[in-house]
mmCIF file as Biopython writes it, N, C-alpha, C and O atoms, coordinates in Angstrom:
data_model
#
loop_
_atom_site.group_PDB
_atom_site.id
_atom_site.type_symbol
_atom_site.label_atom_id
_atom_site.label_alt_id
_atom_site.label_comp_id
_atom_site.label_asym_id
_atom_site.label_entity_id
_atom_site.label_seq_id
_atom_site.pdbx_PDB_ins_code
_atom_site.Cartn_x
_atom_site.Cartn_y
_atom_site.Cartn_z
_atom_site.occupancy
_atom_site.B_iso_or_equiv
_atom_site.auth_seq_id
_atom_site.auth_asym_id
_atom_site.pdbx_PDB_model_num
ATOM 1   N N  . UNK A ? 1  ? 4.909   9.547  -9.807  1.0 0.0 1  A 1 
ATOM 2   C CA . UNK A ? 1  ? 4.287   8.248  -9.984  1.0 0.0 1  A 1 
ATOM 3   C C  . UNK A ? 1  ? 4.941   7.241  -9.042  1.0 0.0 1  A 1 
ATOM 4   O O  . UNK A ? 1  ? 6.153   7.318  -8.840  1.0 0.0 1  A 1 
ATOM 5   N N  . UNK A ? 2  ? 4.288   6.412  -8.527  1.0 0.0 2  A 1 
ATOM 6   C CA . UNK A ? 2  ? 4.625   4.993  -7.550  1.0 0.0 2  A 1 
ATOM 7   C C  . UNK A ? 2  ? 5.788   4.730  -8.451  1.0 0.0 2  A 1 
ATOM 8   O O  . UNK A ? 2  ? 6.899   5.118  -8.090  1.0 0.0 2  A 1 
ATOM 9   N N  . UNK A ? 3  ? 5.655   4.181  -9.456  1.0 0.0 3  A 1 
ATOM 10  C CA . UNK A ? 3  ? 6.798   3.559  -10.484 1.0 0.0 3  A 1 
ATOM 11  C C  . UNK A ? 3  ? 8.348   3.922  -9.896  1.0 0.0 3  A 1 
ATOM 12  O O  . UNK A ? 3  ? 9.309   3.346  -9.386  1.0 0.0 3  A 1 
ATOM 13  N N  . UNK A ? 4  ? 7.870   5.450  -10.376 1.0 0.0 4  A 1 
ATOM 14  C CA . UNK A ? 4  ? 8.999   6.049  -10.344 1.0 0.0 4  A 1 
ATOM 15  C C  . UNK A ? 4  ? 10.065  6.365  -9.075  1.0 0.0 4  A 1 
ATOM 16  O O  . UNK A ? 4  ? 11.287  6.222  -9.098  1.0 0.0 4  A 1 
ATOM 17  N N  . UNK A ? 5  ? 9.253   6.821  -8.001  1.0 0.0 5  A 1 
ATOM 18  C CA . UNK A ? 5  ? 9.469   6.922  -6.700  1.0 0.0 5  A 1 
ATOM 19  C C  . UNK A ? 5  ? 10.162  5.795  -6.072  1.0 0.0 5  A 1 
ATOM 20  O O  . UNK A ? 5  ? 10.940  6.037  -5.149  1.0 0.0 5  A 1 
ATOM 21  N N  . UNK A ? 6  ? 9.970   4.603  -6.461  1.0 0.0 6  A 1 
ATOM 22  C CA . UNK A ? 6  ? 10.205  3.327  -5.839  1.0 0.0 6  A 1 
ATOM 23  C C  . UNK A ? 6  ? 10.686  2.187  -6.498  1.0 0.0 6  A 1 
ATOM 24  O O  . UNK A ? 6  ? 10.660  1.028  -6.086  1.0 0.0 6  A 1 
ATOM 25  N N  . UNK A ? 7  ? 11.346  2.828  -8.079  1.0 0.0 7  A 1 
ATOM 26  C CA . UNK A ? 7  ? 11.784  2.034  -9.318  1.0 0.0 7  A 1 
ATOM 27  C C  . UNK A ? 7  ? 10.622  0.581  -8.744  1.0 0.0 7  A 1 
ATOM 28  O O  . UNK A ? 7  ? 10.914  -0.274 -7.908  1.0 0.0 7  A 1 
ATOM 29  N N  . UNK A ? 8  ? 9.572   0.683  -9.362  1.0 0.0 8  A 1 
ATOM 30  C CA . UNK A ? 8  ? 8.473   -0.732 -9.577  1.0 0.0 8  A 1 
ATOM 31  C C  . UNK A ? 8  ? 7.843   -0.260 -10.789 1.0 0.0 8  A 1 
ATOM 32  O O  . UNK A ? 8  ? 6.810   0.409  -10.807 1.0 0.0 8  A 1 
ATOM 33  N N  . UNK A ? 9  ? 8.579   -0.677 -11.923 1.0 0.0 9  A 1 
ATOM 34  C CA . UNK A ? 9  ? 7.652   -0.005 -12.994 1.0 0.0 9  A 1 
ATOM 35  C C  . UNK A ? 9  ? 7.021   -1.248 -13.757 1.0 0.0 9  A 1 
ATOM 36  O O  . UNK A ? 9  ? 6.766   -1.238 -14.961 1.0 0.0 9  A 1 
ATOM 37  N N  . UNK A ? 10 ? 6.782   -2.415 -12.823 1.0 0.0 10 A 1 
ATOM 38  C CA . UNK A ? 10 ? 5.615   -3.387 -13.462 1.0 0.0 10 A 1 
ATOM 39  C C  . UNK A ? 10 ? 4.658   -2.833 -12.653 1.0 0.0 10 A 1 
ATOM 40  O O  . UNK A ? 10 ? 5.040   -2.304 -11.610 1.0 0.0 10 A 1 
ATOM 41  N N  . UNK A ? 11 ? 3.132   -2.852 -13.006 1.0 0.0 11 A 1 
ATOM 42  C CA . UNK A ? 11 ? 2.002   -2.485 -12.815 1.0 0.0 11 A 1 
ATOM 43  C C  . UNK A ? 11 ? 1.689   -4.258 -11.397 1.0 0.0 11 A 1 
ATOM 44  O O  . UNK A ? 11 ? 1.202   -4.236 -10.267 1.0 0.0 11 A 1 
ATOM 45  N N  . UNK A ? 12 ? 2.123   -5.216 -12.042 1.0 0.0 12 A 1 
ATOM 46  C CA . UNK A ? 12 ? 1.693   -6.718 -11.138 1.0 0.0 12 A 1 
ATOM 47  C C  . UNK A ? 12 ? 2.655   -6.576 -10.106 1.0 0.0 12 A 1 
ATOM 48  O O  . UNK A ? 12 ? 2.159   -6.826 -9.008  1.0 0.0 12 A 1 
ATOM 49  N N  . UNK A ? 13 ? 4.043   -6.216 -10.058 1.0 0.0 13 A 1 
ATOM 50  C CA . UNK A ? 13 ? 4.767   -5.666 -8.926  1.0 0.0 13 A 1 
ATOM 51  C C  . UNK A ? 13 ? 4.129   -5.182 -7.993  1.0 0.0 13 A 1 
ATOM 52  O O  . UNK A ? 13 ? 3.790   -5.565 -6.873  1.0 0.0 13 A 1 
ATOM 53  N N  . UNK A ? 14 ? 3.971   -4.045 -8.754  1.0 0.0 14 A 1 
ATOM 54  C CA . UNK A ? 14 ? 3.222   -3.210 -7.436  1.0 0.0 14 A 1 
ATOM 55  C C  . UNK A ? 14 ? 1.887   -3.949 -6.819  1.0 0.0 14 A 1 
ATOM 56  O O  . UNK A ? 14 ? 1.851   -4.099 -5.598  1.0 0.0 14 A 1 
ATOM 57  N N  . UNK A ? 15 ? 0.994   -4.330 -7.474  1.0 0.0 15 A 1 
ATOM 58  C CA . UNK A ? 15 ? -0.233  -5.215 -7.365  1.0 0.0 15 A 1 
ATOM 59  C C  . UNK A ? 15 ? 0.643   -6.287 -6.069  1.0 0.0 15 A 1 
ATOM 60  O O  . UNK A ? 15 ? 0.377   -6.269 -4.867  1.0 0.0 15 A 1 
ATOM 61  N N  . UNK A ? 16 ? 1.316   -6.836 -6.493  1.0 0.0 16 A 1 
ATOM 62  C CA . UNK A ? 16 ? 1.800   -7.740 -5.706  1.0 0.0 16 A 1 
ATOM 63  C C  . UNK A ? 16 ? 2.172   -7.591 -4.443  1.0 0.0 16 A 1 
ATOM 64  O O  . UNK A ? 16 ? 1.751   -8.272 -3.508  1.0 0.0 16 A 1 
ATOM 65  N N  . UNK A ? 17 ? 3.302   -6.328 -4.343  1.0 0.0 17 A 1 
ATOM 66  C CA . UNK A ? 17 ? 3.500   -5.480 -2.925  1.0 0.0 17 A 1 
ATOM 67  C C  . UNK A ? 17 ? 2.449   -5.538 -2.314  1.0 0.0 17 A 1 
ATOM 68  O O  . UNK A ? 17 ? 2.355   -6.378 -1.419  1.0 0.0 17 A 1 
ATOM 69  N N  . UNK A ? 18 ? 1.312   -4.645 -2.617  1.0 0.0 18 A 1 
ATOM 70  C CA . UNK A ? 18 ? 0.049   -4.445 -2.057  1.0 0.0 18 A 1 
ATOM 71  C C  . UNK A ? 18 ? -0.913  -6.037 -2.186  1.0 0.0 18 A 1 
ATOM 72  O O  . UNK A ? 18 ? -2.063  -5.696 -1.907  1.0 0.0 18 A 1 
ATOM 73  N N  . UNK A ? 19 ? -0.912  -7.054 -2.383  1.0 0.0 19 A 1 
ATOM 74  C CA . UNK A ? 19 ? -1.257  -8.029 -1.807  1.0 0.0 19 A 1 
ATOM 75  C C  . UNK A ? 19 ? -0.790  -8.711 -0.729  1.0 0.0 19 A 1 
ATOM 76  O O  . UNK A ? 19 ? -1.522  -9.286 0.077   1.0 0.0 19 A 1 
ATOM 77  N N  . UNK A ? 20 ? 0.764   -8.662 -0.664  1.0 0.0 20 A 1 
ATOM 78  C CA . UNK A ? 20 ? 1.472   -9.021 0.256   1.0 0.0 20 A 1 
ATOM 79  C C  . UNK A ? 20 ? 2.042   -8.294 1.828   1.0 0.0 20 A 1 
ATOM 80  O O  . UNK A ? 20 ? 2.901   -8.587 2.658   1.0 0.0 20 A 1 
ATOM 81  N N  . UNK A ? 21 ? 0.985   -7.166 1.654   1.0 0.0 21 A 1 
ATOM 82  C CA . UNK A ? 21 ? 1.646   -5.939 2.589   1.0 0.0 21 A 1 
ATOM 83  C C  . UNK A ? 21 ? 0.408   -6.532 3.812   1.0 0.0 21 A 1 
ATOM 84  O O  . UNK A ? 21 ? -0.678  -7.096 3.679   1.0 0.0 21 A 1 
ATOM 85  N N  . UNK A ? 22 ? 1.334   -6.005 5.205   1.0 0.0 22 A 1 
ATOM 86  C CA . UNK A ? 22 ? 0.580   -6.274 6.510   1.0 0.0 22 A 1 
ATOM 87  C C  . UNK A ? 22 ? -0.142  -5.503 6.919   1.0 0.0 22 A 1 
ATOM 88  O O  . UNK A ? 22 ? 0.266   -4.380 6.622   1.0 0.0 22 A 1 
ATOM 89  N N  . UNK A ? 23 ? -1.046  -5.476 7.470   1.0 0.0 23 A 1 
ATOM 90  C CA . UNK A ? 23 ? -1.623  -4.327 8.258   1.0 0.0 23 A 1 
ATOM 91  C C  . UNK A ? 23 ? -1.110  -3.955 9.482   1.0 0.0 23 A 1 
ATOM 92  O O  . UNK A ? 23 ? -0.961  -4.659 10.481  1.0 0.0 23 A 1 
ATOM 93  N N  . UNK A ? 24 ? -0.790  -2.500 9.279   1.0 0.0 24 A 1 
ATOM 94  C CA . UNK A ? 24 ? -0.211  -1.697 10.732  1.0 0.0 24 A 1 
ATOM 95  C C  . UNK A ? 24 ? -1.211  -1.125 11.521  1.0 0.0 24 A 1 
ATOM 96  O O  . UNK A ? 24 ? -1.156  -0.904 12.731  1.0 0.0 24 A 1 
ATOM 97  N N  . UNK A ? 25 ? -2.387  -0.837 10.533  1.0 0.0 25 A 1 
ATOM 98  C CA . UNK A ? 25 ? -3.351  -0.087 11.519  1.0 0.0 25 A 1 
ATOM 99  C C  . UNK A ? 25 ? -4.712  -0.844 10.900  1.0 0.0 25 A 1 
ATOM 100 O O  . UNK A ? 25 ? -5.110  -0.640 9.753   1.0 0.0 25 A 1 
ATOM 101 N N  . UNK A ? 26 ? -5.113  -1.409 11.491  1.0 0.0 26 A 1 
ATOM 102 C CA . UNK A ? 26 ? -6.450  -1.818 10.917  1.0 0.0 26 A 1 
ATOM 103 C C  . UNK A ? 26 ? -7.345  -1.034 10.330  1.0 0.0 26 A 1 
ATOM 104 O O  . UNK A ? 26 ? -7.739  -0.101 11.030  1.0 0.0 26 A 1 
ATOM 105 N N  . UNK A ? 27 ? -7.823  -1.131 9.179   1.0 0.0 27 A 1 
ATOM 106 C CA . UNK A ? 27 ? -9.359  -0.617 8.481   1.0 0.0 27 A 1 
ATOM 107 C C  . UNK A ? 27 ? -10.594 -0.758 9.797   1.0 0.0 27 A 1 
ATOM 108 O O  . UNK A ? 27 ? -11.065 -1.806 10.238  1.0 0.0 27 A 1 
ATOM 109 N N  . UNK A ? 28 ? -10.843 0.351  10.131  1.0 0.0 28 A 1 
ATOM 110 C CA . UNK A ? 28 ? -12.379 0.618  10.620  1.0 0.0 28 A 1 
ATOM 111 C C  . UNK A ? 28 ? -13.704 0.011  9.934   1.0 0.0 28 A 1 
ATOM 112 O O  . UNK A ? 28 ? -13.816 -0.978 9.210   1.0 0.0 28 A 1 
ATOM 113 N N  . UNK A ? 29 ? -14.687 0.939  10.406  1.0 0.0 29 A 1 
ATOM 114 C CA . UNK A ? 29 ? -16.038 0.697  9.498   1.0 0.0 29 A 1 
ATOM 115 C C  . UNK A ? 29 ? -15.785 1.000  7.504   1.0 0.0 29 A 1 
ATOM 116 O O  . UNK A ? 29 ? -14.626 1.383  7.347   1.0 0.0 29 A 1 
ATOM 117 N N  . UNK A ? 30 ? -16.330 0.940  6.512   1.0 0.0 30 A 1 
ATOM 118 C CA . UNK A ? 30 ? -16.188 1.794  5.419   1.0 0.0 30 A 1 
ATOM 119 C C  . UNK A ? 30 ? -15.415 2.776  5.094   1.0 0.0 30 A 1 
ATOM 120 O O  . UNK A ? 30 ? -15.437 3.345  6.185   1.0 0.0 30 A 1 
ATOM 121 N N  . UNK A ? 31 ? -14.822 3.351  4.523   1.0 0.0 31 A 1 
ATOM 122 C CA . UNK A ? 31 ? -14.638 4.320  4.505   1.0 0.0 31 A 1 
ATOM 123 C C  . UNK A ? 31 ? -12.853 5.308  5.272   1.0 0.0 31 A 1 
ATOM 124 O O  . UNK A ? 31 ? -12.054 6.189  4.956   1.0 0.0 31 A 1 
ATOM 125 N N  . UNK A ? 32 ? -13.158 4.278  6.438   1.0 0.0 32 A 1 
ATOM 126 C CA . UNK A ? 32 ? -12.304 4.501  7.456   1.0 0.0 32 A 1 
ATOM 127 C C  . UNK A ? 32 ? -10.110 4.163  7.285   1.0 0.0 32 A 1 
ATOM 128 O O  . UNK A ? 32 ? -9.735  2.991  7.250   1.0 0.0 32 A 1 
ATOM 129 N N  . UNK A ? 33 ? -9.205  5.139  7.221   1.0 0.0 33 A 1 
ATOM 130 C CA . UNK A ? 33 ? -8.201  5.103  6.685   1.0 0.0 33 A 1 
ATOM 131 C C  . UNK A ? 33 ? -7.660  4.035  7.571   1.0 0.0 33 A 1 
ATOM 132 O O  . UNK A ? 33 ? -8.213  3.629  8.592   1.0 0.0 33 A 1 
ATOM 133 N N  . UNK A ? 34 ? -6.471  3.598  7.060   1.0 0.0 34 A 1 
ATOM 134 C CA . UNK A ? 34 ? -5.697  2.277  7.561   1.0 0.0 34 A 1 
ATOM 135 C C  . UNK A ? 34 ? -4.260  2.643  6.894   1.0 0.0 34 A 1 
ATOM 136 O O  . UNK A ? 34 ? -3.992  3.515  6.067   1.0 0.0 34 A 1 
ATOM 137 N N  . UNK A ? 35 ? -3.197  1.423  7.707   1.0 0.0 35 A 1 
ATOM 138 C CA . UNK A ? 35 ? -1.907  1.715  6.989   1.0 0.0 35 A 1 
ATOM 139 C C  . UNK A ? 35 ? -1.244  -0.184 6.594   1.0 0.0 35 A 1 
ATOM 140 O O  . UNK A ? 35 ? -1.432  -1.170 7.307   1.0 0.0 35 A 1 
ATOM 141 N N  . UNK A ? 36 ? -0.715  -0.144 5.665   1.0 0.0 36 A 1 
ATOM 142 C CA . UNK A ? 36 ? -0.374  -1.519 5.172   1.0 0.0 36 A 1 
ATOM 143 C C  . UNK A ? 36 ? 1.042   -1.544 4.734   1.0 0.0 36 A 1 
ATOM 144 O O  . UNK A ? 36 ? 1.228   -1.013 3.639   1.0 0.0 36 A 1 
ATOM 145 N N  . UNK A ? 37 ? 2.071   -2.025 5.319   1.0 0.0 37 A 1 
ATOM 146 C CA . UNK A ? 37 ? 3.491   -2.043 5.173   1.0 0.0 37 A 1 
ATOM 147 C C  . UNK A ? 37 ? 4.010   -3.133 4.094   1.0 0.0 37 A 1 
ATOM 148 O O  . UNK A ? 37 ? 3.495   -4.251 4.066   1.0 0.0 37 A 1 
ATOM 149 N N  . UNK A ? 38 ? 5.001   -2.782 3.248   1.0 0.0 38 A 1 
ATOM 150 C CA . UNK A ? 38 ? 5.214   -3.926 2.720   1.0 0.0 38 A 1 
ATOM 151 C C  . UNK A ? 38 ? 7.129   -3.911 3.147   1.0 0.0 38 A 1 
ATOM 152 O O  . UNK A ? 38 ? 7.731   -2.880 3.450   1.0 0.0 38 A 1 
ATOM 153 N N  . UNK A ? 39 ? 7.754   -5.270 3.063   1.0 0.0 39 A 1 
ATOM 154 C CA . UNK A ? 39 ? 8.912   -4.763 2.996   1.0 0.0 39 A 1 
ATOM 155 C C  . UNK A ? 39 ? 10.012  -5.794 2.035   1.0 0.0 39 A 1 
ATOM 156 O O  . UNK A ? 39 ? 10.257  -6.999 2.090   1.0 0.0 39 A 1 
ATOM 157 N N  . UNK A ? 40 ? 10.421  -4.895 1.324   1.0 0.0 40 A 1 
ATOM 158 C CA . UNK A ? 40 ? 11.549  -6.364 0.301   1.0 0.0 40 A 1 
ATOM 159 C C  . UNK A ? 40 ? 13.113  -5.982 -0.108  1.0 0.0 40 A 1 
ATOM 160 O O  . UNK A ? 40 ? 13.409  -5.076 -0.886  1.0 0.0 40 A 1 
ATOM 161 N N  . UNK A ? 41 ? 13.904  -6.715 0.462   1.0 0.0 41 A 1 
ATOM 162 C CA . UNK A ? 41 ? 15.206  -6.535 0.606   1.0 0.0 41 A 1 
ATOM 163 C C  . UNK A ? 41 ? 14.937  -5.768 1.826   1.0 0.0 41 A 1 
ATOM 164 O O  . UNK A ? 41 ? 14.081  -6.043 2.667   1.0 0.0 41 A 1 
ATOM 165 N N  . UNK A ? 42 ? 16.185  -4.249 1.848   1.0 0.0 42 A 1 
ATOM 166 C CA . UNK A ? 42 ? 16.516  -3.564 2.617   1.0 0.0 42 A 1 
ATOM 167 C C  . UNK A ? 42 ? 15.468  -2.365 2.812   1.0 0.0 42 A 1 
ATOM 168 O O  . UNK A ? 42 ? 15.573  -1.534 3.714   1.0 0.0 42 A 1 
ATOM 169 N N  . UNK A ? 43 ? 14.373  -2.380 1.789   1.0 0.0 43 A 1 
ATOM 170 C CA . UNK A ? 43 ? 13.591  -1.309 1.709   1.0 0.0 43 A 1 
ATOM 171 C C  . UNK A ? 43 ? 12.095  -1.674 2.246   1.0 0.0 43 A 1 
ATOM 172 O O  . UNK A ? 43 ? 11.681  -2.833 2.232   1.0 0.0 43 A 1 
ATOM 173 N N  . UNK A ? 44 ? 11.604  -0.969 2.549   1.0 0.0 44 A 1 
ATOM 174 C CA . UNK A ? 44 ? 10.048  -1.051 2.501   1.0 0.0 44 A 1 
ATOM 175 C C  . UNK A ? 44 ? 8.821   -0.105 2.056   1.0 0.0 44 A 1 
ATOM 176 O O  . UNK A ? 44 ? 9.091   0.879  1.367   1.0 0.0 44 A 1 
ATOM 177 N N  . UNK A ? 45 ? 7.728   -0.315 2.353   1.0 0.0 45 A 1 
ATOM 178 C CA . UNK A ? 45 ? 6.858   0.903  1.488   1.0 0.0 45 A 1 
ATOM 179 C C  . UNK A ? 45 ? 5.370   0.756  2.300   1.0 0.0 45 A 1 
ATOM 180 O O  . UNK A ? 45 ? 4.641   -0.189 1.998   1.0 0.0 45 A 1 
ATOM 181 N N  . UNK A ? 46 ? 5.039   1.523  3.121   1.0 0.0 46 A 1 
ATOM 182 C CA . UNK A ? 46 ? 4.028   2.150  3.862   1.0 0.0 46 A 1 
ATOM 183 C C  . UNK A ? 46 ? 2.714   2.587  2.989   1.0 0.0 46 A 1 
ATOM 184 O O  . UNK A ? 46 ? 2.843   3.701  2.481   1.0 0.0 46 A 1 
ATOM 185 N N  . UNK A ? 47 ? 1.645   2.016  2.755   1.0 0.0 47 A 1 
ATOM 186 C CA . UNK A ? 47 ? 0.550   2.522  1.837   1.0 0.0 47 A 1 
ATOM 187 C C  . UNK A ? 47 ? -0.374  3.038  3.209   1.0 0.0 47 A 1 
ATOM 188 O O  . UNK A ? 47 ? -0.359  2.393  4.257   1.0 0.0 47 A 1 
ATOM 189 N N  . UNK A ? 48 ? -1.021  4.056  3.065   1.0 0.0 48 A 1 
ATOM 190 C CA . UNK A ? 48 ? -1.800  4.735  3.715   1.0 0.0 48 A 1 
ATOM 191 C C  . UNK A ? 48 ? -3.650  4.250  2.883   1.0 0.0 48 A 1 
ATOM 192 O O  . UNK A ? 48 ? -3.869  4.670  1.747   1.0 0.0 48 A 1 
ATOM 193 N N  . UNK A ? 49 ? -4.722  3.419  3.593   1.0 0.0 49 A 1 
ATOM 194 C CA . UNK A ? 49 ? -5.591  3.344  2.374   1.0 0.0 49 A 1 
ATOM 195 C C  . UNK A ? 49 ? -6.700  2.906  2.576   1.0 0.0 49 A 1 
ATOM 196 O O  . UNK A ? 49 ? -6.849  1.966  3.357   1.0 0.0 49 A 1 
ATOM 197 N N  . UNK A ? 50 ? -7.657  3.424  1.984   1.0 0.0 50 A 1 
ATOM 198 C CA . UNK A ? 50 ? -8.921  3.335  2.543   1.0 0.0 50 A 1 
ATOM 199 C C  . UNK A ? 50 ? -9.784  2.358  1.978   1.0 0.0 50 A 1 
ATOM 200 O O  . UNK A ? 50 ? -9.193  1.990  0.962   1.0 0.0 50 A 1 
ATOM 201 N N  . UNK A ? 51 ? -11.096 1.591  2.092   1.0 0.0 51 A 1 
ATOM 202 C CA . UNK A ? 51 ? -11.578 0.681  1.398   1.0 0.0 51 A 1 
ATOM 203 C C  . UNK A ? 51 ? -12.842 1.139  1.126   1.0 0.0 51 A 1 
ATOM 204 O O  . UNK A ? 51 ? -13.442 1.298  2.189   1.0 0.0 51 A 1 
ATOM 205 N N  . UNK A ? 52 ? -13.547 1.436  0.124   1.0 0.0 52 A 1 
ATOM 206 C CA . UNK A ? 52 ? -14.748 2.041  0.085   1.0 0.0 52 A 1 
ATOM 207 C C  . UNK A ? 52 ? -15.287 0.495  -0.725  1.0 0.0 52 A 1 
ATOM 208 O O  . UNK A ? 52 ? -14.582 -0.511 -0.799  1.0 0.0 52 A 1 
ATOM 209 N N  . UNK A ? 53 ? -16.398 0.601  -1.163  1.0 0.0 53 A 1 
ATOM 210 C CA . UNK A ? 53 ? -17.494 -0.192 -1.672  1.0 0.0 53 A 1 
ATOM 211 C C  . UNK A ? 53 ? -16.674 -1.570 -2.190  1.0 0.0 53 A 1 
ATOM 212 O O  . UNK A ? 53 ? -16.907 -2.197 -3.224  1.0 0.0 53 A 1 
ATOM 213 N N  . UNK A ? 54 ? -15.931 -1.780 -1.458  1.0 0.0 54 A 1 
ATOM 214 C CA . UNK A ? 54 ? -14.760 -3.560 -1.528  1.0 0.0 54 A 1 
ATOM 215 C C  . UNK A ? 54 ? -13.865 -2.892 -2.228  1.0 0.0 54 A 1 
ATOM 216 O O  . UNK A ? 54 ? -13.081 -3.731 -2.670  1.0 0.0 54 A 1 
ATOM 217 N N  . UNK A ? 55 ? -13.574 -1.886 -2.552  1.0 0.0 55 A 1 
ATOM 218 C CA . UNK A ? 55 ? -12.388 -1.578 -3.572  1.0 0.0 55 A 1 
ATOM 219 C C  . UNK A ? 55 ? -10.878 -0.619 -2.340  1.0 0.0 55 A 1 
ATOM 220 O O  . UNK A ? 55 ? -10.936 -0.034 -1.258  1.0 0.0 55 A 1 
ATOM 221 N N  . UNK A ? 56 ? -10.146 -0.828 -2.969  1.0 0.0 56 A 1 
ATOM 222 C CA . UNK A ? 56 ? -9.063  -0.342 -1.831  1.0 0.0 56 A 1 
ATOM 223 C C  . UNK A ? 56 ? -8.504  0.550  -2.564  1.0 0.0 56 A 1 
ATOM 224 O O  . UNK A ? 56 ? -8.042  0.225  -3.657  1.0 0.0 56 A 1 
ATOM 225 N N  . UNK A ? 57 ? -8.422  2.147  -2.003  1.0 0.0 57 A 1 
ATOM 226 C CA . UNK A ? 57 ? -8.069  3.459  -2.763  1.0 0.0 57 A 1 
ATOM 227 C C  . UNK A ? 57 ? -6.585  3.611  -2.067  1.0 0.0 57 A 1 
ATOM 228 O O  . UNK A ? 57 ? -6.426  3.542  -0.848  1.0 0.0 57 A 1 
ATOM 229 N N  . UNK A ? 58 ? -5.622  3.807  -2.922  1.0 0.0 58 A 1 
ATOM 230 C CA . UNK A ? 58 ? -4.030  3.968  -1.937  1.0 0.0 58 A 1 
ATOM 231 C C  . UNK A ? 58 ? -4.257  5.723  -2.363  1.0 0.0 58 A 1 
ATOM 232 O O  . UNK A ? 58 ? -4.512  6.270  -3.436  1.0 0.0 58 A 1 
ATOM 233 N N  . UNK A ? 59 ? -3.985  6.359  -0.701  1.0 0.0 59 A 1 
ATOM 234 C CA . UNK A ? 59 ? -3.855  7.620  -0.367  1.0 0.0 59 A 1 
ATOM 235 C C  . UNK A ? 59 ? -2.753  8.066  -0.319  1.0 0.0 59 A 1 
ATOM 236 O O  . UNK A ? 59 ? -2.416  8.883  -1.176  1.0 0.0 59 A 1 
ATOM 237 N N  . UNK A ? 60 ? -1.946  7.708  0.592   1.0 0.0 60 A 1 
ATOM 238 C CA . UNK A ? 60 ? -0.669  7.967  0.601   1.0 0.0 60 A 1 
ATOM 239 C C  . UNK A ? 60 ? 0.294   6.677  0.554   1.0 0.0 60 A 1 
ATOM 240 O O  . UNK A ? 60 ? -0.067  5.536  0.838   1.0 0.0 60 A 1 
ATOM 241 N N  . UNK A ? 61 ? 1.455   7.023  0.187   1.0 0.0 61 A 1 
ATOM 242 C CA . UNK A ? 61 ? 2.896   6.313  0.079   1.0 0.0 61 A 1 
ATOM 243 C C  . UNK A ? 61 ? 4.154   6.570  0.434   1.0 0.0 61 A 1 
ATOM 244 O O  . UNK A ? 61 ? 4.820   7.325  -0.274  1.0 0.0 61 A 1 
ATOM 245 N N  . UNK A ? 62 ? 4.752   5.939  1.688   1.0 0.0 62 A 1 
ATOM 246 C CA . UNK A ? 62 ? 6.184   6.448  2.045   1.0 0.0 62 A 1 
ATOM 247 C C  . UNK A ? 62 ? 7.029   5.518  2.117   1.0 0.0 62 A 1 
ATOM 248 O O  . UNK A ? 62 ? 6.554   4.389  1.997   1.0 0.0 62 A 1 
ATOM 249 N N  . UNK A ? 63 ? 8.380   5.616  2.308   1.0 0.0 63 A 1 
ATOM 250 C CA . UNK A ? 63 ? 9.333   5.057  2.573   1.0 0.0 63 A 1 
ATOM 251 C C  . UNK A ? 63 ? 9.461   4.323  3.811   1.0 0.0 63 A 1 
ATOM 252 O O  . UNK A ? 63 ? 9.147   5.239  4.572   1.0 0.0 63 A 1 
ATOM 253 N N  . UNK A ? 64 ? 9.737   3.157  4.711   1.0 0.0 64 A 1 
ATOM 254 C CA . UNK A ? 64 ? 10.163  2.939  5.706   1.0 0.0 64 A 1 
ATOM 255 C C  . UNK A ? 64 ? 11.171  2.078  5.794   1.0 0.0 64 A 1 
ATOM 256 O O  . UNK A ? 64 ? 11.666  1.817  6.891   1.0 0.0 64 A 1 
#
C-alpha cells in the first residue's frame, strides 16, 4: 500500500502530495501516461499516471 511504502497513512496527505506534485512528463491526448514528482523534506515520490474521462488513475510509484 502507498501508506505503507512511504509512511503517509492520511488518505488527504497523500491527496495533497498528488495535488501539489509537478509535471515531469506531460499528459498527451486521453488516455496517454505522464509522470508527476512530488518532493517534501529530503524525500520525494514520482507518480507515474494516466487521466482517463477527467479522472487521474496513479499507475506506478517510486522513490526519488
Amino acid at each position: 500500500m502507498l501508506g505503507d511504502r512511504f509512511q503517509l497513512y492520511d488518505e488527504i496527505e497523500i491527496r495533497h502530495y498528488l495535488k501539489n506534485a509537478k509535471v515531469i512528463e506531460p499528459f498527451g491526448k486521453e488516455g496517454s501516461i505522464g509522470k508527476l514528482r512530488c518532493k517534501f523534506g529530503d524525500c520525494g515520490i514520482e507518480f507515474g499516471c494516466k487521466i482517463s474521462q477527467k479522472t487521474l488513475f496513479v499507475i506506478t510509484v517510486k522513490e526519488c
